[in-house]
N, C-alpha and C positions, 0 to 999 in steps of 0.2 A: 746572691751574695756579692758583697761590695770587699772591691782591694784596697779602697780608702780607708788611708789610716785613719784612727779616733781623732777627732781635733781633742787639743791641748787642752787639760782641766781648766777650768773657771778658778782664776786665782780670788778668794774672796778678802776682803779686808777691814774689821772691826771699825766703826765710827769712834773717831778718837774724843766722841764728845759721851762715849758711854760711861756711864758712871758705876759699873759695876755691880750695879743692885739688878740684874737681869733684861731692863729696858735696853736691849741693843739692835741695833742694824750694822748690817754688812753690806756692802758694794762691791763689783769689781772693775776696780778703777783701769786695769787691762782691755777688759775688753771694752769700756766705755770709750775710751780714747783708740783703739780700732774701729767701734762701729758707729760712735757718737750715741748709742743709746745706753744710758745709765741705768743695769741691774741694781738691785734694791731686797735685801731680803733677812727675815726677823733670824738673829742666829741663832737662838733656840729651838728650831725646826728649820735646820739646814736642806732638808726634801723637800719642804713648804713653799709655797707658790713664791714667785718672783714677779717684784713688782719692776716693770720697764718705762723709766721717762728720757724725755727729749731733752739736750742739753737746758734748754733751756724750762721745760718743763722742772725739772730737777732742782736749777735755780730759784725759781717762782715757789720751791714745796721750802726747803731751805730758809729761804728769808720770810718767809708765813713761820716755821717753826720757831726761829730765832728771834720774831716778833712777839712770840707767846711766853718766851721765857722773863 
């Protein structure tokens, strides 16, 4: 048994490009800018796997999606 405390929840935060018709993603821009790796995750299945990219990975997925619009 471990005397480490729990680390701090994962603050999650809504894509402010969701349009409310249920298409959304969440990120948490906390821990991204602590670890440089950007979590990624569909908010309708908050348990549901988590996707992890590289600063710049993340970048590269971004301007591919905003080319498609």
């Amino acid at each position: 048994m471990s005397n480490t405390p729990d680390p701090e929840p994962v603050r999650w935060v809504k894509s402010t490009y969701s349009a409310g018709e249920g298409q959304c993603i969440e990120w948490a821009p906390d821990d991204a800018a602590t670890t440089g790796v950007v979590p990624v995750r569909d908010s309708k299945d908050p348990n549901g796997p988590v996707l992890r990219f590289t600063a710049e990975g993340w970048a590269g997925f971004v301007k591919f999606a905003t080319d498609q619009s």
